[in-house]
C-alpha positions as CSV (number, residue, x, y, z in Angstrom):
1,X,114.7,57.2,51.3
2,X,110.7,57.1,50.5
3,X,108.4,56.3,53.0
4,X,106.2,53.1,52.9
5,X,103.2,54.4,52.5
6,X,100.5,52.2,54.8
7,X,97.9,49.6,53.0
8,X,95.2,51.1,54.5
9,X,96.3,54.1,53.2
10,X,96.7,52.9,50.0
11,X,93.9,51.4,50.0
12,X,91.7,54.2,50.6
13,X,93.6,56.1,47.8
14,X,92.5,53.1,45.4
15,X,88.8,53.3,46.7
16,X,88.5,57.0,45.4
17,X,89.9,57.0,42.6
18,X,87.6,54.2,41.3
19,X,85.1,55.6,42.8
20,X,86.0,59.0,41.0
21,X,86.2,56.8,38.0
22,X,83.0,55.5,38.2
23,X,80.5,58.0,39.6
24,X,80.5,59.0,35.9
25,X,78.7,56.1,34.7
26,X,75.0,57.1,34.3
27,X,72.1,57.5,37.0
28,X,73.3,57.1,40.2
29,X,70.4,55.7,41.8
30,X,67.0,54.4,40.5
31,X,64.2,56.2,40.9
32,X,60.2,55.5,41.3
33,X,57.3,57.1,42.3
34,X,55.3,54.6,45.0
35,X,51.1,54.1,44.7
36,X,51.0,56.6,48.0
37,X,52.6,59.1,46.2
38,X,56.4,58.9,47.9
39,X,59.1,59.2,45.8
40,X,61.7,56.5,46.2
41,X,66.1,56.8,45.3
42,X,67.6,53.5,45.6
43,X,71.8,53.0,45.5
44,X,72.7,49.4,46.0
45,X,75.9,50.0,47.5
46,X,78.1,46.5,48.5
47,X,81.3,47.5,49.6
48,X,80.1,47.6,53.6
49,X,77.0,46.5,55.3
50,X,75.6,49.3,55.8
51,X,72.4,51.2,55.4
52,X,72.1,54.9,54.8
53,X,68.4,56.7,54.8
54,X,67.4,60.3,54.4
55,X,63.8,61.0,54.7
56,X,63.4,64.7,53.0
57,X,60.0,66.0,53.6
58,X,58.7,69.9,52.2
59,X,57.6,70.9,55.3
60,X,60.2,73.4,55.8
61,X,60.2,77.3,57.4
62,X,59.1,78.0,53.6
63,X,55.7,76.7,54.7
64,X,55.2,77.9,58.2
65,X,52.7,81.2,58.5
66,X,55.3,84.1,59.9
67,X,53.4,84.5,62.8
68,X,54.4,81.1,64.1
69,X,57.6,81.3,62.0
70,X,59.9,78.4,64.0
71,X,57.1,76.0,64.1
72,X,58.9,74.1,60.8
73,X,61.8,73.9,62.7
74,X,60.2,73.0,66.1
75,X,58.4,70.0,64.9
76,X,61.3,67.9,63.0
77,X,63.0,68.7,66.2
78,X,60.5,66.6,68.3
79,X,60.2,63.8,66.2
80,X,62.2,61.6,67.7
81,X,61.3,62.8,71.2
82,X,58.4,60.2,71.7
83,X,56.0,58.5,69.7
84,X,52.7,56.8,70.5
85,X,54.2,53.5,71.6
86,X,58.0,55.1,72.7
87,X,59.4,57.2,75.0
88,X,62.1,59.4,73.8
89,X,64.8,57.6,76.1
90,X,63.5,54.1,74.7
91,X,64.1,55.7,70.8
92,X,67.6,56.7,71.9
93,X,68.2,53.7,73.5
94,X,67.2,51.6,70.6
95,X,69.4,52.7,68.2
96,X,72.1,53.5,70.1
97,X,72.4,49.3,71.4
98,X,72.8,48.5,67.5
99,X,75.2,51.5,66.9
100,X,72.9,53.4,64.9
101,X,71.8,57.1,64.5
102,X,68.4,58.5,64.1
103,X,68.1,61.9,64.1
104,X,65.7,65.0,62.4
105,X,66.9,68.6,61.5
106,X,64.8,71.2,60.1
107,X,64.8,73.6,57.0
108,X,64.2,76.3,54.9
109,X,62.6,74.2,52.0
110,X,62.5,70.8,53.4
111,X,63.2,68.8,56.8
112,X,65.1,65.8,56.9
113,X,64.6,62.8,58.7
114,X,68.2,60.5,58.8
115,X,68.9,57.2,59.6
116,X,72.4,55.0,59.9
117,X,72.5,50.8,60.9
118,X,74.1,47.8,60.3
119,X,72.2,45.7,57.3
120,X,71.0,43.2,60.2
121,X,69.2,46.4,61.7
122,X,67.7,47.4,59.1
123,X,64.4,46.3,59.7
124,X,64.4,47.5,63.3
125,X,66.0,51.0,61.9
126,X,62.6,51.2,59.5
127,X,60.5,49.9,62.0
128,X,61.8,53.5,64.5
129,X,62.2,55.7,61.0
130,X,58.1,55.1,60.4
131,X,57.2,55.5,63.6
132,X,58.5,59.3,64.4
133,X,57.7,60.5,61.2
134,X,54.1,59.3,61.5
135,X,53.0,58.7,64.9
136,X,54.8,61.4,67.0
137,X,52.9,62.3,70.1
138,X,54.5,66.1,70.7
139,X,53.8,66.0,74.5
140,X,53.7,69.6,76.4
141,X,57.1,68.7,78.6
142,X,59.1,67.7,75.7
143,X,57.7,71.1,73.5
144,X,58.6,73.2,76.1
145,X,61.8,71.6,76.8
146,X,62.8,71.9,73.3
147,X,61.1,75.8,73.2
148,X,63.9,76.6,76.1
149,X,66.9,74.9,74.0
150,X,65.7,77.0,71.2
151,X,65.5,80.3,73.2
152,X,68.8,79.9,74.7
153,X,70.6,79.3,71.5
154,X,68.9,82.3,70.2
155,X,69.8,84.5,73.3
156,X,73.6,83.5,72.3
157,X,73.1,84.5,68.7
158,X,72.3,87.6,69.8
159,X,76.1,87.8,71.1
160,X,77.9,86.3,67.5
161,X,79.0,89.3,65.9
162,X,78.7,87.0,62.5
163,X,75.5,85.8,62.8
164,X,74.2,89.1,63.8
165,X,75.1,90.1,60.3
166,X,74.0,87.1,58.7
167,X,70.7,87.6,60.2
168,X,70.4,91.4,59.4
169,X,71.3,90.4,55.7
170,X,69.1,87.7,55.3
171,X,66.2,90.1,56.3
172,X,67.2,92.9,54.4
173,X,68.0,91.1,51.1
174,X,64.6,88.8,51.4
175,X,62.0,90.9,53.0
176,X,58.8,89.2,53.5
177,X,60.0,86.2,51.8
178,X,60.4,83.1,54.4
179,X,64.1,83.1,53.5
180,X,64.3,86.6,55.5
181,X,63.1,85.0,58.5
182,X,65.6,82.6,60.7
183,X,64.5,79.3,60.7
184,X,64.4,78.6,64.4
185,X,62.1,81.4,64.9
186,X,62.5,83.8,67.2
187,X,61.4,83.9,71.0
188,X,58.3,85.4,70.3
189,X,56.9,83.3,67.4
190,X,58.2,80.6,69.6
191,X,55.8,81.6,72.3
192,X,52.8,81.6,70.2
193,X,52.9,78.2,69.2
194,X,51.2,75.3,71.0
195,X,50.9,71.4,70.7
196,X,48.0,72.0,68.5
197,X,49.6,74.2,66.0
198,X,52.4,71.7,65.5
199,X,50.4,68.8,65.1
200,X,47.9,70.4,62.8
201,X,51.4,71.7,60.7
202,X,52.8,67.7,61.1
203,X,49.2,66.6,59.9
204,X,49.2,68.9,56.9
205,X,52.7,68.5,55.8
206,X,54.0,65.5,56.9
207,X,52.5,63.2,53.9
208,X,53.8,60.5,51.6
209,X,53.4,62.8,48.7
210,X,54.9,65.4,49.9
211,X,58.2,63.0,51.2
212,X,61.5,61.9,49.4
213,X,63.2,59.0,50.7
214,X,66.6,58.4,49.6
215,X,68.0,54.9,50.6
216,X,71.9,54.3,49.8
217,X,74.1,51.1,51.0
218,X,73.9,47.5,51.2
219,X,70.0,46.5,50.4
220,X,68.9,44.9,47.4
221,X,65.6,46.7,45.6
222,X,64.1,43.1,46.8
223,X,64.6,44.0,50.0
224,X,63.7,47.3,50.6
225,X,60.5,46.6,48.6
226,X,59.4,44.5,51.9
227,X,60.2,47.2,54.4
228,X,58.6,49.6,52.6
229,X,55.7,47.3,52.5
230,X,55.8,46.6,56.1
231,X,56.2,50.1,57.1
232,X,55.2,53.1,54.2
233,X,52.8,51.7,52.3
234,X,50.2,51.9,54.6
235,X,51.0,55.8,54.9
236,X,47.9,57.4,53.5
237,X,48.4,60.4,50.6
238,X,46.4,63.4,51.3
239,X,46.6,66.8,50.0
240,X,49.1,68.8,50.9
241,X,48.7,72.6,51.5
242,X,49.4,74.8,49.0
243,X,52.1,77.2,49.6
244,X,52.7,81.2,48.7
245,X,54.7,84.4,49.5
246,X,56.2,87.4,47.6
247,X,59.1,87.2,45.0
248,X,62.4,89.5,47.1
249,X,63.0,92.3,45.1
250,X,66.1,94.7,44.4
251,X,66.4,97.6,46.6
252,X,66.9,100.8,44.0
253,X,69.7,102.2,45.9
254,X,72.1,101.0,48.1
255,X,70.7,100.1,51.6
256,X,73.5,100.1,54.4
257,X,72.7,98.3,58.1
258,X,75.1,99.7,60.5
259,X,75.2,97.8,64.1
260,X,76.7,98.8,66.6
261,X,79.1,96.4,69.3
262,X,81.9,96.9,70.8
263,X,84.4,95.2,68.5
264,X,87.8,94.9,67.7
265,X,87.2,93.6,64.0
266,X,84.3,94.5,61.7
267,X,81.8,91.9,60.3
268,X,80.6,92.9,56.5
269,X,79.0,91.3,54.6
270,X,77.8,92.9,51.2
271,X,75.7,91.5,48.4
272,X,71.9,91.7,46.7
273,X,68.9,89.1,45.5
274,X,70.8,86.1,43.4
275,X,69.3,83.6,41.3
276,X,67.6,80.3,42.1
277,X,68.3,77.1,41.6
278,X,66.4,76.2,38.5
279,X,68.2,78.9,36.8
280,X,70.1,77.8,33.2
281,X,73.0,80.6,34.5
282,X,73.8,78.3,37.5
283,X,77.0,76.9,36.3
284,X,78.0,80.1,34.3
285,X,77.8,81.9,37.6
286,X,79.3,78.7,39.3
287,X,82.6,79.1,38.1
288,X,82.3,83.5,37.5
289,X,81.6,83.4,41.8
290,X,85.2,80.8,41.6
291,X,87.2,83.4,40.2
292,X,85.7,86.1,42.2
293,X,85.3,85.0,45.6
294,X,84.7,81.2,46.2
295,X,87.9,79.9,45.4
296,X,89.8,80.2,48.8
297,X,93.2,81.6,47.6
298,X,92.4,80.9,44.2
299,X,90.4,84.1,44.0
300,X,90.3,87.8,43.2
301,X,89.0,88.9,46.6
302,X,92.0,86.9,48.2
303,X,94.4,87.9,45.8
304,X,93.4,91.7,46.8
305,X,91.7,92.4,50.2
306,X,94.1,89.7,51.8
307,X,97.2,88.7,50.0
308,X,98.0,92.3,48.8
309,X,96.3,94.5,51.0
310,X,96.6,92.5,54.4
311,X,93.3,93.6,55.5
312,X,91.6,90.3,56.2
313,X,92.3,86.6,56.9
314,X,89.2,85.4,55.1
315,X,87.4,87.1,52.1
316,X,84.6,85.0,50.5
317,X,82.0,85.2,48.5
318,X,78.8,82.8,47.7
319,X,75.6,82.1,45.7
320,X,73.4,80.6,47.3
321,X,70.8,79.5,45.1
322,X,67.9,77.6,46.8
323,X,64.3,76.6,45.4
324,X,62.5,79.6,45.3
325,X,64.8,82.8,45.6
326,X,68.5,83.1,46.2
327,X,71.3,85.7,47.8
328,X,74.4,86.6,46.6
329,X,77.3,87.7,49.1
330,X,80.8,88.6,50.0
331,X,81.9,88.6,53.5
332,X,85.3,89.5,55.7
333,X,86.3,90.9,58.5
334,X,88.5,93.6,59.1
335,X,90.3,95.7,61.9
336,X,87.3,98.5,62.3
337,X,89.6,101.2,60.6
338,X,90.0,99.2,57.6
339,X,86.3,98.3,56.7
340,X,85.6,101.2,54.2
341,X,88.8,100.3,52.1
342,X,87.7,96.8,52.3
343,X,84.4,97.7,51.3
344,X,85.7,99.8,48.4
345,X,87.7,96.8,47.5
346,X,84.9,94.3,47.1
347,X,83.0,96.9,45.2
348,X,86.1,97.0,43.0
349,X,86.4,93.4,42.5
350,X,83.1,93.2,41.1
351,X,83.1,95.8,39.3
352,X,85.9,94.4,37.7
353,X,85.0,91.4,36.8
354,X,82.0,92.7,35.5
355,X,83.8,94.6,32.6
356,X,87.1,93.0,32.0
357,X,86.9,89.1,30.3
358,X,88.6,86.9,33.0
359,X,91.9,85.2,31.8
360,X,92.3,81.4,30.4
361,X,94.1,80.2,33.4
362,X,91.5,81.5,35.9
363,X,89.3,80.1,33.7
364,X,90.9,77.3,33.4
365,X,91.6,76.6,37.0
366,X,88.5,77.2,38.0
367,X,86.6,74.7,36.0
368,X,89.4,71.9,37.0
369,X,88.5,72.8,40.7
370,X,85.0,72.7,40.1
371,X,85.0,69.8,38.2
372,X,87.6,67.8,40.0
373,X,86.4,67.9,43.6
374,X,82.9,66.9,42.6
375,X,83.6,63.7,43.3
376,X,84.1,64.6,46.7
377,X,80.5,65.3,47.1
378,X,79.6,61.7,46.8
379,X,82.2,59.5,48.3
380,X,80.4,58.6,51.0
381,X,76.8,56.8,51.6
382,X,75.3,59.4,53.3
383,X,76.8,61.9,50.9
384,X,75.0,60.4,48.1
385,X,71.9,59.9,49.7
386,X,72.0,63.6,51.1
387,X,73.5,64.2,47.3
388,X,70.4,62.3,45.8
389,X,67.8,64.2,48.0
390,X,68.8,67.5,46.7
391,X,69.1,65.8,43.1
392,X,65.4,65.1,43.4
393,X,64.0,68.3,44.7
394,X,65.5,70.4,42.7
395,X,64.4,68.8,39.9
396,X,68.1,68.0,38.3
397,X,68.0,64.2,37.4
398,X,69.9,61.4,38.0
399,X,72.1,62.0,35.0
400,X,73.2,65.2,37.0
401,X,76.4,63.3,37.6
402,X,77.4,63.2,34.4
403,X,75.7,66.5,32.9
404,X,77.6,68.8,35.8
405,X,81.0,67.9,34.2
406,X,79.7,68.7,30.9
407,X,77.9,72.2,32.0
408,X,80.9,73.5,33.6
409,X,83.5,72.6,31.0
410,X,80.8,74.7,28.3
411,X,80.7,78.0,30.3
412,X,83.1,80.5,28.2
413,X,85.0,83.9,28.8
414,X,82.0,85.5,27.5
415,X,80.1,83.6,29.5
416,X,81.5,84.6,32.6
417,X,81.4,88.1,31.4
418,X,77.6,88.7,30.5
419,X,76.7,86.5,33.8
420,X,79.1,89.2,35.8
421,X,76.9,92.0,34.3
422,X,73.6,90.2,34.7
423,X,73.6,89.0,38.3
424,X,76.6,91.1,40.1
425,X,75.0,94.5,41.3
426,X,77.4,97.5,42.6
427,X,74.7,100.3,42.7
428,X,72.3,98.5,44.7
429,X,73.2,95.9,47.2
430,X,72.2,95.6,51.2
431,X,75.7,96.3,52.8
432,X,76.0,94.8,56.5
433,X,78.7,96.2,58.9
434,X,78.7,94.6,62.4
435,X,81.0,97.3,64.4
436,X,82.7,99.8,66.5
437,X,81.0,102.4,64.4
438,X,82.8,105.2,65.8
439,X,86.6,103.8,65.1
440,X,84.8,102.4,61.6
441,X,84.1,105.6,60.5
442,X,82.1,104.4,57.4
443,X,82.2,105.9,54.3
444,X,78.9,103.9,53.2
């Protein structure tokens, strides 16, 4: 006999699939560009009272001189730790009595600044959000406090086998780029900086111009016109500093980064310079990566390296495609006497796919994954508003809902064949292998 399935249950099944339904509808949000130079996303969102905000603001690692590299990430992380009329505890304690969150994180291209209340908070929620991104006081106690948290996270890094690799790839594949460089910092770029540094980086960066704030949930355009009255319009534009730094470039031969630790499984990853955001190949390469590596068990590299060959749990690969410059990689791990077949596997993989036209069910499947789990990106108010934020800086538009659906289903056989060719690169990637060298024996 069938279960009963549960209202709720049912309920919630209902609530995506209209919401799948609909998200196809046009702009997602309405946009505007304020007289101080902030650009504002507004969704009016009914179903519960609740406000979602995401304060995105380019004053990530991207513009933070290397010798100080960390100070991006250092000064979102002290925003909320006191401002010139509140303590830190007296932050935290206001919006934890409504059952809020407040918190900052920092970036590579951009910090953001998030907040979550009730609609009846909402005033007092904008009346904290203004206050630590424009009147934080960076004292010396909380800077060094949060220099130590910093250094000790690093110190463990420096025992994670995968983020060792990460790290030495990221470096190797970027250079001199701020996308080589790990966004915390490292301890000594950490111990350069002082309270004068950071606030002369918050005073330079930290403008309404140079700020998108996304604002998704139950507040009528009426509305939020009045806090941001009350609290942002009064935010001065300035400008901003200009920011520079050298395109990454192909290594002309393969470059191989062996590291040694006393492992039991070796980390690899394996890949070369990728493409940026902004680039019309995105969805081309989108659904070309699907079939090759970023479709779980759905992919070659699966298929191969773990289903056939047993020689890892996980095989994946990625394009990361970010403002300025972008990676591509694979990455697995493998008992130390099987990395160089696993190696020579991925190299196969992409060689193949970079020669032989992928099949109409791969093709197939992988545009129904792609297109079909969008939804899933925005089902949720912060999802849209973290959704809308990187709508807005990469430049996509508020149609993008819409137009993804349309750009994936147009990408052909061929397509996937000349992007393959184009951006895959088998004679000159940065190869990462995290080890026990001697029991790897690497033939790389």
């Amino acid at each position: 006999m069938m279960k009963k399935i549960p209202a709720i249950i049912l309920l919630l099944l209902c609530s995506i699939i209209l919401f799948s339904a609909s998200s196809y509808a046009g702009p997602i949000a309405d946009r505007e560009v304020l007289a101080n130079g902030m650009t504002l996303l507004h969704s009016e969102k009914t179903g519960l009272p609740i406000v979602t905000v995401v304060v995105a603001i380019k004053a990530g690692s991207v513009a933070e001189p290397v010798e100080k590299s960390g100070i991006a990430n250092l000064t979102a992380d002290l925003l909320n730790e006191g401002t010139k009329t509140r303590s830190s505890k007296e932050i935290s304690d206001a919006i934890e009595f409504v059952g809020g969150s407040l918190g900052s994180a920092g970036g590579a291209d951009y910090i953001t600044v998030t907040l979550s209340v009730l609609k009846r908070d909402i005033g007092m929620g904008f009346d904290l959000l203004s206050d630590i991104i424009r009147n934080p006081v960076f004292s010396d106690a909380e800077i060094q406090r949060r220099k130590t948290s910093i250094k000790n996270s690093i110190l463990q890094q420096k025992e994670e086998p995968d983020i060792i690799a990460s790290k030495a790839f990221a470096e190797a594949v970027f250079g001199k780029h701020p996308y080589g460089r790990p966004v915390e910092g490292t301890e000594e770029t950490l111990d350069r900086i002082t309270r004068e540094d950071i606030a002369e980086f918050h005073q330079g960066y930290y403008l309404p111009n140079n700020t998108i704030m996304t604002v998704v949930g139950d507040i009528s355009k009426t509305e939020l016109r009045s806090l941001l009255d009350g609290y942002f319009m009064n935010w001065q534009r300035r400008d901003s500093k200009e920011i520079s730094f050298p395109v990454p470039a192909f290594e002309d031969r393969p470059k191989v980064i062996r590291i040694q630790k006393n492992l039991t499984q070796a980390n690899i990853i394996l890949g070369h310079v990728g493409i940026k955001r902004d680039n019309p190949d995105y969805y081309a390469v989108s659904v070309m990566n699907y079939i090759l590596g970023g479709g779980g068990f759905a992919s070659r590299l699966m298929d191969n390296i773990r289903d056939n060959k047993g020689l890892a749990y996980d095989v994946h690969s990625y394009f990361s495609a970010n403002k300025y410059a972008g990676s591509f990689q694979t990455g697995l791990q493998t008992k130390n006497e099987s990395a160089s077949i696993a190696i020579a596997e991925v190299l196969k993989e992409m060689e193949r796919i970079e020669k032989e036209p992928v099949s109409d069910k791969e093709l197939s499947d992988a545009k129904a994954y792609l297109t079909g789990s969008f939804p899933l990106r925005i089902d949720s108010n912060r999802k849209i508003a973290g959704f809308l934020t990187a709508v807005e800086y990469y430049g996509l538009g508020l149609d993008y809902v819409d137009n993804y659906r349309k750009f994936i289903e147009a990408v052909t056989k061929d397509d996937i064949l000349r992007v393959a060719k184009k951006y895959l690169h088998t004679g000159n990637y940065v190869l990462v292998v995290v080890a026990d060298l001697e029991k790897a024996a690497l033939k790389y």
